[in-house]
C-alpha positions as CSV (number, residue, x, y, z in Angstrom):
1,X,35.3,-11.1,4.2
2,X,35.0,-8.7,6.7
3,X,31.6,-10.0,9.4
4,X,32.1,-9.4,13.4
5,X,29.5,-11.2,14.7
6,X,27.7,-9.6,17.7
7,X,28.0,-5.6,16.7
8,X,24.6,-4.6,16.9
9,X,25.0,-1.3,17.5
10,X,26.5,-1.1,14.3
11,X,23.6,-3.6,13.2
12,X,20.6,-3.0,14.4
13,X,19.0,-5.0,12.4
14,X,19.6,-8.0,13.6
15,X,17.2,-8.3,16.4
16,X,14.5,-8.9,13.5
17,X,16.6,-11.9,12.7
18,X,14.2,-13.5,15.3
19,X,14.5,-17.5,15.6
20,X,13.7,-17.4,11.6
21,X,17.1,-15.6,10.1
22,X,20.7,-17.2,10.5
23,X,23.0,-14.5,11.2
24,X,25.9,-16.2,10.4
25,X,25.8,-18.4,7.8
26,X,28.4,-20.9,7.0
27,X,30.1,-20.7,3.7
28,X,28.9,-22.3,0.7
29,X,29.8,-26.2,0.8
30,X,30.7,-25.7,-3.1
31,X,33.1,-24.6,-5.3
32,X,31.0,-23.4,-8.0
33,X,28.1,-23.5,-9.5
34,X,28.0,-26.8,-11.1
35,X,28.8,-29.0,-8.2
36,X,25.7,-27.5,-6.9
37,X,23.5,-27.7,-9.9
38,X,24.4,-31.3,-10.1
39,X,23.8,-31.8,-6.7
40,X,19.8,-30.8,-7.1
41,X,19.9,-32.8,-10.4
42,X,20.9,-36.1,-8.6
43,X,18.4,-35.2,-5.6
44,X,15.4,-34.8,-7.4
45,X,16.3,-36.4,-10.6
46,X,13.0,-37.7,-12.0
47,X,10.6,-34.2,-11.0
48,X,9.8,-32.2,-13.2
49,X,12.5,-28.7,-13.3
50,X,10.8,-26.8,-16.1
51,X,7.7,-26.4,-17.9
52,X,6.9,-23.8,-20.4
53,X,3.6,-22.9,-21.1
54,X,2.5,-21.1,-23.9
55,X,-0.5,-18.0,-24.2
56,X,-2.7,-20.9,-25.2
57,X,-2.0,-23.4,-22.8
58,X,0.8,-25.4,-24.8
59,X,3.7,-26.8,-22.8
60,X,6.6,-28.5,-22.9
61,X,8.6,-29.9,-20.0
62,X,12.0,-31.2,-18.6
63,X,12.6,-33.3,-15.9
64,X,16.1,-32.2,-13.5
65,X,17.3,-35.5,-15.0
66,X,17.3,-34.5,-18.2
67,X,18.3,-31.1,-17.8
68,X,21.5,-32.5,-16.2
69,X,22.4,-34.9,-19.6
70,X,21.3,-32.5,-22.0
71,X,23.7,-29.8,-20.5
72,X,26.7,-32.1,-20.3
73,X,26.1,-32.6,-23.4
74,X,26.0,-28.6,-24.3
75,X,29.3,-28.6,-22.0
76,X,30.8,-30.8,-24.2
77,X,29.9,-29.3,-27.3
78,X,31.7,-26.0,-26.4
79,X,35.1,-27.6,-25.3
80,X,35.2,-30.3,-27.6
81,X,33.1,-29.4,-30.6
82,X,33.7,-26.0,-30.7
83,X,37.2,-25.8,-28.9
84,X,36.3,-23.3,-26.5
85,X,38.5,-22.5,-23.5
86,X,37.8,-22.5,-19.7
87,X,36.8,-18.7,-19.4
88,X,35.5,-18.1,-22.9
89,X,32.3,-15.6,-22.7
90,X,29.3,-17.0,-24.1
91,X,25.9,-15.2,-24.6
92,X,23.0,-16.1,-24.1
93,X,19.8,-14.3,-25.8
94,X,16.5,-15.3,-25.5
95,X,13.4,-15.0,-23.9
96,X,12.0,-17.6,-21.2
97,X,12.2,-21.5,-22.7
98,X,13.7,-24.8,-22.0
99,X,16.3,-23.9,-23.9
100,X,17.5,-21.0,-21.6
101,X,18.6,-23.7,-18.4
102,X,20.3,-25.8,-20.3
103,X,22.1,-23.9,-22.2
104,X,23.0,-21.7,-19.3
105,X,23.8,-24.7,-16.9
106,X,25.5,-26.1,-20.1
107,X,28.0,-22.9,-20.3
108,X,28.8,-23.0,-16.7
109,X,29.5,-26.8,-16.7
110,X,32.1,-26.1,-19.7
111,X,34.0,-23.7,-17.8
112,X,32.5,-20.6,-19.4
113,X,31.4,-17.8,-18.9
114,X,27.4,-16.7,-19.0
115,X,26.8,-13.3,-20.9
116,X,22.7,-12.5,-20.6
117,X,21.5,-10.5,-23.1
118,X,18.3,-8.7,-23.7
119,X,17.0,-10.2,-27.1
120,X,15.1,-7.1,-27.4
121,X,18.1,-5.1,-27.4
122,X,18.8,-3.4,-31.0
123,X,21.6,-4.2,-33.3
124,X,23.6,-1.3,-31.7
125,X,23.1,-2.3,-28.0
126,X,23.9,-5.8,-29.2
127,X,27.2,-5.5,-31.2
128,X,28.3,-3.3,-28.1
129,X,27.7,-6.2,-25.7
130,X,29.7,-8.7,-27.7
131,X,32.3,-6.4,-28.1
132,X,32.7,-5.6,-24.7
133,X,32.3,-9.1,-23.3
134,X,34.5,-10.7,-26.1
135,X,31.5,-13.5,-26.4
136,X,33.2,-16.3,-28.9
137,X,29.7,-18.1,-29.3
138,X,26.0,-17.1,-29.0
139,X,23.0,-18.7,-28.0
140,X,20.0,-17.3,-29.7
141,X,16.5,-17.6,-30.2
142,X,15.7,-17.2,-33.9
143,X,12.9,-14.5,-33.4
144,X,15.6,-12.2,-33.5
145,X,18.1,-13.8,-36.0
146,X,18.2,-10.8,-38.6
147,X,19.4,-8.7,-36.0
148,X,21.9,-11.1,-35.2
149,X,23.2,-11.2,-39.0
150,X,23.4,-7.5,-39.5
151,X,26.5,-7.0,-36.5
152,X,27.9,-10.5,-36.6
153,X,30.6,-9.4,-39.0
154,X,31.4,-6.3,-36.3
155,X,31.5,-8.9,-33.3
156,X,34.2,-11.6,-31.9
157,X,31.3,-14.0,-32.2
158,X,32.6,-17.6,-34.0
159,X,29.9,-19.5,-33.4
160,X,25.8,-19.3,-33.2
161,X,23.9,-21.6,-31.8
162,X,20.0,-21.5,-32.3
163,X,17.2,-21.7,-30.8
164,X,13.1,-22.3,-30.7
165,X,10.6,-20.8,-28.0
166,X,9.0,-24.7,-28.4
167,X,12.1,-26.6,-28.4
168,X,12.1,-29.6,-26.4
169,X,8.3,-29.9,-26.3
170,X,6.2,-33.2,-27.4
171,X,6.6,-33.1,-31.3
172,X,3.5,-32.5,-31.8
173,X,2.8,-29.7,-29.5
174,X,6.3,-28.1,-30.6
175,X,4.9,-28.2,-34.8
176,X,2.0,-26.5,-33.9
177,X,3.3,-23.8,-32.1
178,X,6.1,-23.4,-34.1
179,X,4.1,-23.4,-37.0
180,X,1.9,-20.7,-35.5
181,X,4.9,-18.2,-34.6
182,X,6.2,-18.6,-38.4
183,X,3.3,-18.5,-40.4
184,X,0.4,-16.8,-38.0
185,X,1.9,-14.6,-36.2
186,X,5.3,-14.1,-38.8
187,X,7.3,-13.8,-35.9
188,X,10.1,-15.6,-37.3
189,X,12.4,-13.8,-39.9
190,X,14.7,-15.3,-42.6
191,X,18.0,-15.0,-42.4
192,X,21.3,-16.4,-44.2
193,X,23.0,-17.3,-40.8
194,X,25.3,-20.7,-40.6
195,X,24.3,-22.1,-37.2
196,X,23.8,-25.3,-35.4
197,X,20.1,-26.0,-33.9
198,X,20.5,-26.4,-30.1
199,X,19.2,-30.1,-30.8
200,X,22.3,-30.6,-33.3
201,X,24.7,-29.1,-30.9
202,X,23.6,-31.6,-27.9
203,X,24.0,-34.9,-30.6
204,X,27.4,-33.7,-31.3
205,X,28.2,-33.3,-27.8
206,X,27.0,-36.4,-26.7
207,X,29.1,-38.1,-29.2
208,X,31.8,-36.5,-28.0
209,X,31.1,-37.2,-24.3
210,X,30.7,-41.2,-24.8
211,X,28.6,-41.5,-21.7
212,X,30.8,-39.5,-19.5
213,X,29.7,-36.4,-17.2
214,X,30.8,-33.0,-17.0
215,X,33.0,-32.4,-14.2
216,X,36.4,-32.3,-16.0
217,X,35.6,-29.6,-17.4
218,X,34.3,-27.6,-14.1
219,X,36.2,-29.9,-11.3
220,X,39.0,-27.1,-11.1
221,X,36.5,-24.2,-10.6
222,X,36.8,-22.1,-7.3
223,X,35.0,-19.0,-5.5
224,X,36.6,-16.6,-7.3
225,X,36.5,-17.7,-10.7
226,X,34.0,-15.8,-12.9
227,X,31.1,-17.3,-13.6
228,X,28.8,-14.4,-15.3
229,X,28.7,-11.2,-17.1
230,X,25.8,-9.1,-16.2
231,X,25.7,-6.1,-17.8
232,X,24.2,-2.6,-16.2
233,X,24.5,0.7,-16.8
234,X,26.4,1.2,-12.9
235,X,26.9,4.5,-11.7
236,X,26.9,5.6,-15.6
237,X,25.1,5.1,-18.7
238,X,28.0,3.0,-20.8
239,X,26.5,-0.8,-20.5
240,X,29.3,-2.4,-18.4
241,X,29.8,-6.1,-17.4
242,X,29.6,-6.5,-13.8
243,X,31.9,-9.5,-12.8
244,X,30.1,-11.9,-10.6
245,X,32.0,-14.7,-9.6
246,X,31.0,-18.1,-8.5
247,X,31.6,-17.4,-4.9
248,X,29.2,-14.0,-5.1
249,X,26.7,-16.3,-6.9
250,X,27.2,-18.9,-4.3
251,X,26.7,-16.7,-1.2
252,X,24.3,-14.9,-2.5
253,X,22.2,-17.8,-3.3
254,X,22.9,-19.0,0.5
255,X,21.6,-15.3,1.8
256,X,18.2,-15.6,-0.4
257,X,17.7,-19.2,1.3
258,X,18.0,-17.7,4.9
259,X,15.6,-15.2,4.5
260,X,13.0,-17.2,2.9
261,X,13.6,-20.6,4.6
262,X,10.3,-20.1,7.3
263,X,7.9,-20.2,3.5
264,X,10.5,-22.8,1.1
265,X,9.8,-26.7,1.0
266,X,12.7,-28.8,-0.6
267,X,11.1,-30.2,-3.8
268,X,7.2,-29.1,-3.3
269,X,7.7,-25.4,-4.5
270,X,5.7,-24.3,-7.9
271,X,7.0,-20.9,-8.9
272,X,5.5,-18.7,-11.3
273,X,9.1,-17.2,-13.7
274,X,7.2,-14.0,-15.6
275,X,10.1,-11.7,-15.1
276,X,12.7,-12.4,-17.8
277,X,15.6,-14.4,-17.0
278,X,18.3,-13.0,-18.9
279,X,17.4,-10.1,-15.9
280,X,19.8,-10.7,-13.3
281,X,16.5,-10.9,-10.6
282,X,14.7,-13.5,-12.2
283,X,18.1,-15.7,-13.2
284,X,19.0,-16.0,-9.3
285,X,16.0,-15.7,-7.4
286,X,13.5,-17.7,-10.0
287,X,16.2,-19.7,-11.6
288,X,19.0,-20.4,-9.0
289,X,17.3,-20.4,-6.0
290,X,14.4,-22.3,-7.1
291,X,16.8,-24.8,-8.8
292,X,18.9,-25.8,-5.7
293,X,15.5,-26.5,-3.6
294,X,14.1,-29.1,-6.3
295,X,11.1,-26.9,-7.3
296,X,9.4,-26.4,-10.5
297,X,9.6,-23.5,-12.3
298,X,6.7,-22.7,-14.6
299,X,8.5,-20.1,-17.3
300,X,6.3,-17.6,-19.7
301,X,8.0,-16.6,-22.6
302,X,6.5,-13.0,-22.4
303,X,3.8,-11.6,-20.0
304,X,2.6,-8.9,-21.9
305,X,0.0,-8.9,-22.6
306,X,-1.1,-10.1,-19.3
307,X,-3.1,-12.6,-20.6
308,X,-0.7,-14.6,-21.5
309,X,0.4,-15.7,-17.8
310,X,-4.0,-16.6,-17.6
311,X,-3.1,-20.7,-18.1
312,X,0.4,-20.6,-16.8
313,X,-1.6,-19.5,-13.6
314,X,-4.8,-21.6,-13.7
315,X,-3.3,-24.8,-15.0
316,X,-0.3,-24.9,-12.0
317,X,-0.4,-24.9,-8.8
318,X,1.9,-22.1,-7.8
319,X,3.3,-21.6,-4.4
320,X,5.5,-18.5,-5.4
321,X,5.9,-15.5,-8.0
322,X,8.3,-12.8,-8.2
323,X,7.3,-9.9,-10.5
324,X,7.8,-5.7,-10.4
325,X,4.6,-3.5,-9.4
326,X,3.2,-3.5,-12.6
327,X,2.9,-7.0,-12.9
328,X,0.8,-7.2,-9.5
329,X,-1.4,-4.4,-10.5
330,X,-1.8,-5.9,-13.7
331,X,-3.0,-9.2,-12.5
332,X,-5.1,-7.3,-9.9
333,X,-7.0,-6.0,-12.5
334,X,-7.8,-8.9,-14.7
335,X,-11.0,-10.6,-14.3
336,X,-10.0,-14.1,-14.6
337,X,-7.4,-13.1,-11.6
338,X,-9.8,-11.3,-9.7
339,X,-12.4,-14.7,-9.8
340,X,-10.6,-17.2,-9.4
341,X,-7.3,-16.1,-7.0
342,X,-4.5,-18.3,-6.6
343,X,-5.0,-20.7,-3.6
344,X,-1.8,-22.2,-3.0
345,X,0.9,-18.9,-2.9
346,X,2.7,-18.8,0.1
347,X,4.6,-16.0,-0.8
348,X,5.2,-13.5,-3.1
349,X,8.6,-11.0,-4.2
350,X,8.8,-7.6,-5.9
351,X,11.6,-5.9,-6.6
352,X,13.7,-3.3,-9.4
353,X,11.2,-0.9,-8.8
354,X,8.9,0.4,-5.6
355,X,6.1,-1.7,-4.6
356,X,2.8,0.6,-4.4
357,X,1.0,0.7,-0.8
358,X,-2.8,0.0,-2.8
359,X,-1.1,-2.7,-4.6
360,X,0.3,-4.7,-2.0
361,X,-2.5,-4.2,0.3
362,X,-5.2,-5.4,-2.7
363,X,-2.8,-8.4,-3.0
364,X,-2.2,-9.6,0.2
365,X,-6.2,-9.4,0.8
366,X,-7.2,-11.2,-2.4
367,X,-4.2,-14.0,-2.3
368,X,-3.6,-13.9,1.5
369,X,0.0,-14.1,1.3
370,X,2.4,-12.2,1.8
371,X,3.6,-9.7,-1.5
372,X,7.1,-8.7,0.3
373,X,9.7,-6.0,-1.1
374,X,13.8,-6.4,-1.3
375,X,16.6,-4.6,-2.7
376,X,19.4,-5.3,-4.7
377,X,21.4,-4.3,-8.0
378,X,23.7,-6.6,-10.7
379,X,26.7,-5.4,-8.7
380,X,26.0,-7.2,-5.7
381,X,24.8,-10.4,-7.5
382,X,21.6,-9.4,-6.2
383,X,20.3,-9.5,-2.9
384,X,21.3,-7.0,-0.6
385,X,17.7,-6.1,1.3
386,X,14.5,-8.1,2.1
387,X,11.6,-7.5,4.0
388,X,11.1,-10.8,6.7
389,X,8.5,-13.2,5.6
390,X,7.8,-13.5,9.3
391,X,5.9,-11.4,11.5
392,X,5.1,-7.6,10.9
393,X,6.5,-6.1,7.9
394,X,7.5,-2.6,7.9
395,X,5.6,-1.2,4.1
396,X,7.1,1.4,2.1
397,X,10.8,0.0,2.7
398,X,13.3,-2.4,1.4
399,X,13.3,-4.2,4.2
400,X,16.9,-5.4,6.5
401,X,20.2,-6.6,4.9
402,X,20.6,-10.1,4.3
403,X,22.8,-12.3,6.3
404,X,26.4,-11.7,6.5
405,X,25.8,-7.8,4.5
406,X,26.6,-4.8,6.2
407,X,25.4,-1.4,5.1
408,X,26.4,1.8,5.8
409,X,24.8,5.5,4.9
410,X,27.3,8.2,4.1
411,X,27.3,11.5,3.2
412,X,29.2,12.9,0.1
413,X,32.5,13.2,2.4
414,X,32.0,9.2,3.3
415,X,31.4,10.0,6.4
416,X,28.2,8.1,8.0
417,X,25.2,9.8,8.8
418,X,23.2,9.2,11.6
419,X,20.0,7.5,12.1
420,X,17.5,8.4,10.5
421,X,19.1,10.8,8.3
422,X,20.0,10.6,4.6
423,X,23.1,9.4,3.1
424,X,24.0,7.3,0.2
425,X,23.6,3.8,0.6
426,X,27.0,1.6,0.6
427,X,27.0,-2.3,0.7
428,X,29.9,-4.7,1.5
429,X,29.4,-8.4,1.4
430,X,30.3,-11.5,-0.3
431,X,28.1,-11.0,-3.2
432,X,29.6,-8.0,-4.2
433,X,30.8,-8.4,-7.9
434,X,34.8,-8.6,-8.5
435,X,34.0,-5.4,-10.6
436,X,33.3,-3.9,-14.2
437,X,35.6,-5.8,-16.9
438,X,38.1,-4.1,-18.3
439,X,37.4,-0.9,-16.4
440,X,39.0,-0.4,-13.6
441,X,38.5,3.2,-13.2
442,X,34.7,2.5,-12.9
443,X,35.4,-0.2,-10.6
444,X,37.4,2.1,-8.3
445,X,34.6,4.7,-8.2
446,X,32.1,2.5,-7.5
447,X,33.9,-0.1,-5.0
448,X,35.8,2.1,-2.6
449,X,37.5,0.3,0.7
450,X,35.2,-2.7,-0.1
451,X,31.8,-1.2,0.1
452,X,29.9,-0.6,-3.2
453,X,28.3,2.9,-3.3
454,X,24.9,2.1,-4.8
455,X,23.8,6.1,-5.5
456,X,20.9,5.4,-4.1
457,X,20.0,7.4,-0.9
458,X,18.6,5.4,2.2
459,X,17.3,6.3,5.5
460,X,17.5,4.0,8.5
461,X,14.9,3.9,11.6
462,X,15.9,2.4,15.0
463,X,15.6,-1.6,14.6
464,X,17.6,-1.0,11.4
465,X,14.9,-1.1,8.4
466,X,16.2,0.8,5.1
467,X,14.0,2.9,2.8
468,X,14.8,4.6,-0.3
469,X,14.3,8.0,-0.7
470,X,16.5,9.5,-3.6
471,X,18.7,8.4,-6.4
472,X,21.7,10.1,-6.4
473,X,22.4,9.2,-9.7
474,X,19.8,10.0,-12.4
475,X,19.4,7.3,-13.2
476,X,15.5,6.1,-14.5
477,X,13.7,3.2,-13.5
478,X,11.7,1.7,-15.8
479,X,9.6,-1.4,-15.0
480,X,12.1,-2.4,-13.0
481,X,15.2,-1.8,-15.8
482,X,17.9,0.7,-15.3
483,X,17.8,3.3,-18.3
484,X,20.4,6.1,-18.0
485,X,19.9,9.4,-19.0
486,X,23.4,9.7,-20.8
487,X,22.8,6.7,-23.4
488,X,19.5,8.5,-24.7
489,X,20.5,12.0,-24.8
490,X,23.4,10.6,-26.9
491,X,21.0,8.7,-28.8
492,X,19.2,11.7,-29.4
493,X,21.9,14.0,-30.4
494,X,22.5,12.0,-33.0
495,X,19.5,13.3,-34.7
496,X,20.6,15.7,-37.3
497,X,17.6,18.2,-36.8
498,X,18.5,18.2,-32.4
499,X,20.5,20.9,-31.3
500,X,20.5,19.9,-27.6
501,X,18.9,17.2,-25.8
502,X,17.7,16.5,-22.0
503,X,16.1,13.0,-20.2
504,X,14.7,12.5,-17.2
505,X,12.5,10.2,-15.6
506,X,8.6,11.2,-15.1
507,X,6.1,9.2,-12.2
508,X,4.3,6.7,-14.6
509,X,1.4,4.4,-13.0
510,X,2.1,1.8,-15.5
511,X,5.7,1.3,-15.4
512,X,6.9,3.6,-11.9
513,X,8.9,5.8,-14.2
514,X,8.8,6.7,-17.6
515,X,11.5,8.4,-20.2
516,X,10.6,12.1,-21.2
517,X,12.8,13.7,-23.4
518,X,13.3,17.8,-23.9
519,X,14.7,19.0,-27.4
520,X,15.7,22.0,-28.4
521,X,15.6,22.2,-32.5
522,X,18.5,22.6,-34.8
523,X,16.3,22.3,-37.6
524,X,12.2,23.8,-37.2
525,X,10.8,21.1,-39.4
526,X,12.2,18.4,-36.9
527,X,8.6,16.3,-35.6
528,X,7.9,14.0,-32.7
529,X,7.2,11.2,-35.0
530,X,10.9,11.9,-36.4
531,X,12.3,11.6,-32.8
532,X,10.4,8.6,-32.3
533,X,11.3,6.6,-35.5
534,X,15.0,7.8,-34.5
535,X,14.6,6.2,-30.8
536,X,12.8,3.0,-32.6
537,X,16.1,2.3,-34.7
538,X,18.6,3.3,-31.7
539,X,16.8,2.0,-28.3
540,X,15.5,-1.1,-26.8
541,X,11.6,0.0,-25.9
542,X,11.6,0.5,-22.5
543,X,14.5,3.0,-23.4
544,X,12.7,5.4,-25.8
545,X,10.6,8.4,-24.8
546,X,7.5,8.1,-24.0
547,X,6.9,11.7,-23.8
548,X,8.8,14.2,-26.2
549,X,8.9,17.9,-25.2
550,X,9.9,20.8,-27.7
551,X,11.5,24.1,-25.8
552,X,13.3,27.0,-27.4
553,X,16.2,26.4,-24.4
554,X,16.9,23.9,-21.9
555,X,18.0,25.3,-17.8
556,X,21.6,25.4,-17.7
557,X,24.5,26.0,-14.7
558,X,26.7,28.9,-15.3
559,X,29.1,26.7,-17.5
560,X,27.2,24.9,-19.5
561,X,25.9,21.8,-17.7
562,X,22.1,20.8,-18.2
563,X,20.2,21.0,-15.6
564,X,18.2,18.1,-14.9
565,X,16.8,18.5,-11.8
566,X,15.1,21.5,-13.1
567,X,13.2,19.8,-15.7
568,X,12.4,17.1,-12.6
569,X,10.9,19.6,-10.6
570,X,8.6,21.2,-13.6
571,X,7.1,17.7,-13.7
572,X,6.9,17.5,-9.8
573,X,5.8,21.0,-9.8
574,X,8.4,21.6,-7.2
């Protein structure tokens, strides 16, 4: 990797590295994932790693002990049960649960590679994902199991493995919520599926593994060997598999540590994991991070409504949260939050979407910690910017690079701008993904000379603080997801009745963004409720429209080409 220590003119923000941020850190001490996982397992063996608390106050827990048995056991399954390879893709889909860290720790431990997945994604978005990622097994939560039947046929998938939101609690506790789900709430569906319960697949692992650990099986593993498949919609709106390796996960990991050292206590942290963790934020920051420092992470299956984070909040004593601006605002407006405020946070992260000035400033008065914003994208594992936990923050930016990432604006020659000025923002550091599987055309666009052009335009001021100021992609922001315009216009095409079809991204206060969608008719009878059932069947929700606009024509270049930015500036009123 390319890091000359002392350029500061190129760097300027290193002088708010203060006594608090390394700026050169030494390179991760292991070889992969594992060895470090098992590291913090040994360390802090008998506290608690995970609890998960249901909307009522239900919860189930696992020590680091036994998440480090029961995933050998998982590892052993895979390579000896099922006969997978070192390398084999496996997915993973399913909300927040015990299940999700062991299986996931289980996968790496076997050699394998992690494939999140959205279980809200649709039968389309799902079959596409498998395909692309050549997943021979799935772990899945069985809320979402007649999905899973309707493509499995279409996919390379050989094996399912299944899970509960409860498993792993007291038995009790797991037959009364489980029983609730099913018969209460019917959230369960039938299906005709052959599968192995999770509980099943660890027996039959452990009988293979006869007391024995792991590390065969991960011993071999170095820096550049792939550890994850995290897919995004890049500079593009085909879903592609960013390659993130064990050495970008490892770094990256090592960067988040050094800039949030001055508020993290080894084995005393409490944090709050609302944001899901099959989203490549939450599964390195809440997950990873939290993981390697012995802390306990307190998981919610699903925060919406907001209610349901009320006990995980009240019952806990949490010392950290991550979450996106509407989560913030949301609890800011909830009276049980509002009387009774956390006392122990020391800090708190947002990120995948802008932090709102009224809702950081109502936050750090109520809490009286810190709510501080960072940057980063799937491609670069994540972490590129943070704002300092120390001292005064700068609001309205992204903060300064993390250690040992160097950042550059350029303008569309690729030549750097000057300070202060626009210019798309480019990244090069050891967390940068290996690039998109199986498309190295994409990769060669978007890595160019080492630096990753994000598409997002930055400005820099004098002591080297980045802001975002434009996309230079259209992409939408939804919430803190990536939803590309391309994916729903051909989604809406589709539509027999649509002749033509335009998206853009509107200012929502709920979610930062929102999808609106212009149509011009093929057919006159063609309704909104039409277009929505259509979106319903095709798109993930935070994909689909929330505003549908019928026009008789749609602002065009002189050949052809939608104009977008057009339709932007109607809703700007530009």
């Amino acid at each position: 990797m390319e890091y000359a220590e002392g350029d500061q003119e190129r760097r300027p923000w290193l002088g708010q590295y203060g006594d608090h941020i390394e700026e050169m850190l030494d390179a991760p001490s292991y070889d992969s994932l594992p060895a470090a996982v098992v590291d913090a397992a040994n360390e802090y063996a008998d506290q608690t790693a995970f609890t998960t608390v249901m909307p009522n106050g239900m919860y189930g827990s696992l020590t680091y002990a036994e998440v480090d048995e029961m995933s050998d056991s998982f590892a052993y399954y895979l390579r000896e049960v099922l006969g997978l390879d070192a390398g084999d893709p496996v997915a993973l889909q399913m909300p927040n649960c015990l299940s999700y860290p062991v299986a996931m720790i289980g996968i790496l431990k076997a050699g394998c590679v992690v494939v999140n997945t959205n279980p809200l994604y649709t039968t389309e978005e799902m079959e596409h994902q498998f395909n692309d990622s050549g997943a021979k097994a799935v772990v899945i939560v069985d809320l979402f199991a007649d999905k899973l039947e309707e493509i499995l046929d279409e996919t390379p998938i050989e094996h399912v493995v299944m899970v509960q939101v409860p498993e792993f609690f007291p038995p009790i506790v797991k037959q009364i919520t489980y029983g609730v789900m099913k018969y209460w709430n019917r959230a369960i569906p039938s299906h005709g599926l052959d599968v192995t319960r999770l509980p099943d697949a660890l027996k039959r692992g452990r009988e293979k593994r006869s007391g024995a650990d792991a590390a065969r099986f991960w011993s071999d593993l170095s820096h550049d060997d792939l550890a994850m498949l995290q897919y995004t919609g890049g500079t593009t709106g085909v879903a592609k598999g960013a390659m993130l390796s064990h050495g970008n996960l490892l770094w990256n990991l090592a960067q988040i540590r050094a800039m949030t050292a001055s508020h993290l206590t080894k084995g005393e942290e409490v944090v709050l994991t609302a944001l899901p963790l099959y989203h490549i934020f939450a599964c390195v920051v809440n997950f990873l991070t939290m993981y390697l420092v012995g802390a306990r992470n307190i998981l919610v299956p699903s925060p919406r409504p907001i209610q349901r984070v009320q006990r995980a909040m009240e019952n806990y004593d949490i010392t950290w949260l991550t979450g996106v601006n509407t989560l913030y605002n949301a609890l800011l407006n909830e009276e049980w939050f509002v009387a009774f405020p956390p006392e122990h946070i020391k800090a708190a992260a947002g990120g995948g979407a802008a932090m709102h000035h009224a809702v950081v400033d109502a936050w750090e008065e109520m809490v009286g910690a810190p709510l501080t914003e960072g940057y980063g994208l799937t491609e670069a594992s994540p972490a590129v910017c943070f704002q300092p936990l120390h001292g005064e923050r700068t609001r309205n930016t992204i903060g300064i690079p993390v250690p040992m990432t160097d950042i550059k604006l350029v303008d569309d020659d690729g030549e750097r701008v000057e300070e202060g000025e626009r210019g798309e923002l480019c990244v090069r550091g050891p967390q940068v993904m290996q690039g998109y599987l199986n498309r190295p055309e994409e990769t060669a666009k978007t890595i160019v000379d080492g630096w990753l052009h994000t598409g997002d335009v930055a400005v820099m001021d004098e002591q080297g603080t980045f802001k975002i100021v434009d996309r230079k992609k259209d992409m939408i922001l939804v919430s803190g997801f990536n939803v590309y315009p391309n994916e729903i216009e051909d989604v809406l095409s589709r539509h027999d009745k649509v002749h033509e079809a335009a998206v853009i991204g509107a200012p929502s206060e709920k979610s930062g963004e929102e999808v609106q969608a212009y149509i011009v008719k093929r057919e006159e009878s063609l309704t909104k409720q039409e277009v929505e059932e259509h979106c319903r069947e095709h798109l993930t929700g935070y994909k689909r429209p929330k505003k549908i606009v019928f026009r008789e024509d749609l602002p065009k270049t002189p050949i052809g080409k939608i104009l977008r930015r057009e339709l932007r500036q109607e809703v700007l009123g530009e």
